[in-house]
Backbone as CSV, one residue per row, in Angstrom:
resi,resn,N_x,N_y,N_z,CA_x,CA_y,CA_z,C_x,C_y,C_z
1,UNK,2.097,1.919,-13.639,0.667,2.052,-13.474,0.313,3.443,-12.975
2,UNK,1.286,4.348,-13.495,0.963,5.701,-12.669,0.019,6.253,-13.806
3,UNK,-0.699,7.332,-13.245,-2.149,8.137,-13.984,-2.433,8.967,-12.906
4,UNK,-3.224,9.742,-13.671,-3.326,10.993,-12.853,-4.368,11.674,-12.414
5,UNK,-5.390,10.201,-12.045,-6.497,10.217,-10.927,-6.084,9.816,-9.991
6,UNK,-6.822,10.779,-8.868,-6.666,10.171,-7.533,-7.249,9.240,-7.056
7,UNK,-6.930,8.375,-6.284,-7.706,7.289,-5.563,-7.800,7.212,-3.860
8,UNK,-8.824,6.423,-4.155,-9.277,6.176,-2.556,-8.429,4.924,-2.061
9,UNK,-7.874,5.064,-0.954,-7.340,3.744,-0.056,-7.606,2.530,-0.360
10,UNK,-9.326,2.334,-0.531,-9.762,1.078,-0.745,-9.410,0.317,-2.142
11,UNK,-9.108,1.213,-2.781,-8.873,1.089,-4.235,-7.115,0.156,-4.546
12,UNK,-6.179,0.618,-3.653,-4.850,0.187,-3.354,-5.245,-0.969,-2.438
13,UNK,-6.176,-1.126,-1.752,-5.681,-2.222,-0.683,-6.783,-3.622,-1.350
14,UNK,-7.149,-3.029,-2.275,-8.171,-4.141,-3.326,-7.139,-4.933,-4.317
15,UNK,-6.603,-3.740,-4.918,-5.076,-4.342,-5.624,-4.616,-5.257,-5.416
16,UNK,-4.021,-5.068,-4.242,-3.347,-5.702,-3.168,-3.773,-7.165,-3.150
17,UNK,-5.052,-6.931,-2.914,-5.438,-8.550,-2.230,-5.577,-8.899,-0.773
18,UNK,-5.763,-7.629,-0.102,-5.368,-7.869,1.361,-6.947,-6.646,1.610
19,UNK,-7.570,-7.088,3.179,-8.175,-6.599,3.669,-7.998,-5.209,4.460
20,UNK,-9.294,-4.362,4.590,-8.762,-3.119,4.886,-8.152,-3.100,6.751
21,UNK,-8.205,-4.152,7.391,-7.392,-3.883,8.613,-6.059,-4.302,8.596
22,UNK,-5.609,-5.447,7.257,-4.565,-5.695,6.939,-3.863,-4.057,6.586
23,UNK,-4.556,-3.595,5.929,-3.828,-2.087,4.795,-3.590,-1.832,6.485
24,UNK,-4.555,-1.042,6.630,-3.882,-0.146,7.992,-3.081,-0.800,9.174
25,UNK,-3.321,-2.131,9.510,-1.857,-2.319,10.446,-0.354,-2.291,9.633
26,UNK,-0.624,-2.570,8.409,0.743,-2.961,7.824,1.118,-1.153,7.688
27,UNK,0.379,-0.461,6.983,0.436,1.061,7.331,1.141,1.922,8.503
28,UNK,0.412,1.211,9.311,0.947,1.658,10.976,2.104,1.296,11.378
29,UNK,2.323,-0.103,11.020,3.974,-1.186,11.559,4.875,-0.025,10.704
30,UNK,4.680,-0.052,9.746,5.742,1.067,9.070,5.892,2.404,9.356
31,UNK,5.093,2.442,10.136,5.161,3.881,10.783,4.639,5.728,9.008
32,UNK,4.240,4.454,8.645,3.390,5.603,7.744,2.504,6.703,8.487
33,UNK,2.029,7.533,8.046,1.112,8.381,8.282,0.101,8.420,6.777
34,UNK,-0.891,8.562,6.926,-1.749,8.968,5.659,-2.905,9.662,5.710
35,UNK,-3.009,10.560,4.722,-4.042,11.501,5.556,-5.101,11.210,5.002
36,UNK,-6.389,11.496,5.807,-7.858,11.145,5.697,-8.280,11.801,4.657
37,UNK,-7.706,11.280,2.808,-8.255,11.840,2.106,-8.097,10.706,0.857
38,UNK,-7.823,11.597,-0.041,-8.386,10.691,-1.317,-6.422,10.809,-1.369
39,UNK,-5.754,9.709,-2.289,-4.082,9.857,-2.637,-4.200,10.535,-3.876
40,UNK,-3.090,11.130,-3.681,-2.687,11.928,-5.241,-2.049,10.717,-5.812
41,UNK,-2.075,10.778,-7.301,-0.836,9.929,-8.213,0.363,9.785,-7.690
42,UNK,0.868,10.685,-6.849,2.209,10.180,-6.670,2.208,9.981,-4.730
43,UNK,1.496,10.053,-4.241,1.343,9.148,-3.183,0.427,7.938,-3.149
44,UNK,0.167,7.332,-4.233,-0.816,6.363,-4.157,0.623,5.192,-4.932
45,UNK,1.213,5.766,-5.853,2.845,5.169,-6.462,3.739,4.633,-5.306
46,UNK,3.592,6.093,-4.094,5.086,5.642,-3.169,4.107,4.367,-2.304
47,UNK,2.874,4.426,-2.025,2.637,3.703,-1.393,2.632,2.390,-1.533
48,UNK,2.530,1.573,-2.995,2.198,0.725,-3.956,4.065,0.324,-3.636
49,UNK,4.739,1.050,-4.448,6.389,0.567,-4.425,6.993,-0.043,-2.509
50,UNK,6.151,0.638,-1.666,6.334,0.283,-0.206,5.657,-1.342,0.492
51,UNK,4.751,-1.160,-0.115,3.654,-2.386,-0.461,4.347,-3.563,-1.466
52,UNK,4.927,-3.245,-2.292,5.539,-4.013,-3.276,6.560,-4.752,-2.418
53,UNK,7.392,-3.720,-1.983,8.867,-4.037,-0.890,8.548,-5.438,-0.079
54,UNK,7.170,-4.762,0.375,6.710,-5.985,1.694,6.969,-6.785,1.465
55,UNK,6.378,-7.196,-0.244,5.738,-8.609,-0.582,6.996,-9.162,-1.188
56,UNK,8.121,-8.732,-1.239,9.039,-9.220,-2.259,9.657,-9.618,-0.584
57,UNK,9.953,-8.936,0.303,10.437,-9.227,1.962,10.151,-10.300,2.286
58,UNK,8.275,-10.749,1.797,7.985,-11.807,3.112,7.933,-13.249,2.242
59,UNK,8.195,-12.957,0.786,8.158,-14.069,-0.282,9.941,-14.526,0.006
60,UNK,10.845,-13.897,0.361,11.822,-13.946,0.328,11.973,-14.890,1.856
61,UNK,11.144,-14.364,2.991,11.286,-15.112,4.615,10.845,-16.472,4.357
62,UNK,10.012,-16.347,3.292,9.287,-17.609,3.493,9.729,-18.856,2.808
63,UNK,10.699,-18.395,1.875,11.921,-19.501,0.967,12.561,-19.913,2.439
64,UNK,13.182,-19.444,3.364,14.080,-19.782,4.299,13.498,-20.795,5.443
């Protein structure tokens, strides 16, 4: 899904399915940083594949 407009935060955490205080604590627990701007294509990718990780993590806790 990579392209080579930039996007706004809200735009990834809509994706998602998750609310914007969800995006930023889960942001923070990971010890991300992100800067107060719009993402380039390829930080809006690493962020999405990090985000992806989560969900494959907590689908995986939750079989157990």
């Amino acid at each position: 899904m990579l392209d080579d407009k930039f996007l706004c935060k809200k735009q990834i955490f809509q994706e998602f399915g998750i609310s914007k205080s969800t995006f930023y604590r889960l942001v923070k627990g990971l010890g991300l940083h992100i800067e107060r701007r719009l993402l380039s294509p390829t930080e809006a990718e690493n962020l999405r594949n990090v985000l992806r990780g989560m969900d494959v993590q907590a689908k995986g806790k939750r079989k157990n």
